[in-house]
C-alpha positions as CSV (number, residue, x, y, z in Angstrom):
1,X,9.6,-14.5,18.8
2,X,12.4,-16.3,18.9
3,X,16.3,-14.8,19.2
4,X,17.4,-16.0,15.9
5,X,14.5,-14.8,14.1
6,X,14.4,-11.1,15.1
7,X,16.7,-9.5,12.8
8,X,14.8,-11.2,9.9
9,X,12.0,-9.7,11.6
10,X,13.4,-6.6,11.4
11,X,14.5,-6.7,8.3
12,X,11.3,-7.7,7.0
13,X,9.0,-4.6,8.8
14,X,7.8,-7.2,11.0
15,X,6.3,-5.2,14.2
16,X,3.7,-7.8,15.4
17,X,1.8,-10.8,14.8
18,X,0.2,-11.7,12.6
19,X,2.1,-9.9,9.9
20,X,1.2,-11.6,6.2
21,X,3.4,-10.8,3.7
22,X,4.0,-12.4,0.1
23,X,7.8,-12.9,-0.5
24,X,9.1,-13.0,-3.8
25,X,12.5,-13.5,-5.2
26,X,13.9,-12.7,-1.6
27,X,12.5,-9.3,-1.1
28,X,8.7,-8.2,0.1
29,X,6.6,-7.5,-2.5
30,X,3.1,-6.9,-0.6
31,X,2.0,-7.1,2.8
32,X,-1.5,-7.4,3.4
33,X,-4.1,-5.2,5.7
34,X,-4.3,-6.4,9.3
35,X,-7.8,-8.2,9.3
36,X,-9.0,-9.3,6.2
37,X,-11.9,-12.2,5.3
38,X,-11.1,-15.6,3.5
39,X,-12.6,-13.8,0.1
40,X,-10.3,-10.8,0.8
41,X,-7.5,-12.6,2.1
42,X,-8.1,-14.7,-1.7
43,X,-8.4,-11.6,-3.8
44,X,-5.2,-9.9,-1.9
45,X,-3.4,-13.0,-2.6
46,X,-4.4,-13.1,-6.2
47,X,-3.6,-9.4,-6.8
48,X,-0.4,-9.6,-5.4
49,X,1.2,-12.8,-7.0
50,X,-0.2,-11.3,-10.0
């Protein structure tokens, strides 16, 4: 990861990659499981924008 980009990292809960997590207004509001499905992925995404 580049230099620049670790304290966001960081700040984020980042530990590896890939890390998935759904932003809103600035802050994290959900971060999904490590290995999800394209159906799961879909219904994690849908749930968490809610």
């Amino acid at each position: 990861m580049p230099t620049r980009h670790q304290d966001l990292a960081g700040d984020l809960g980042v530990r590896g990659l890939p890390t998935l997590l759904l932003i809103k207004p600035g802050q994290p509001a959900s971060r999904a499981p490590a290995q999800l499905s394209v159906d799961a992925l879909l219904d994690w995404l849908h749930r968490a924008a809610g």
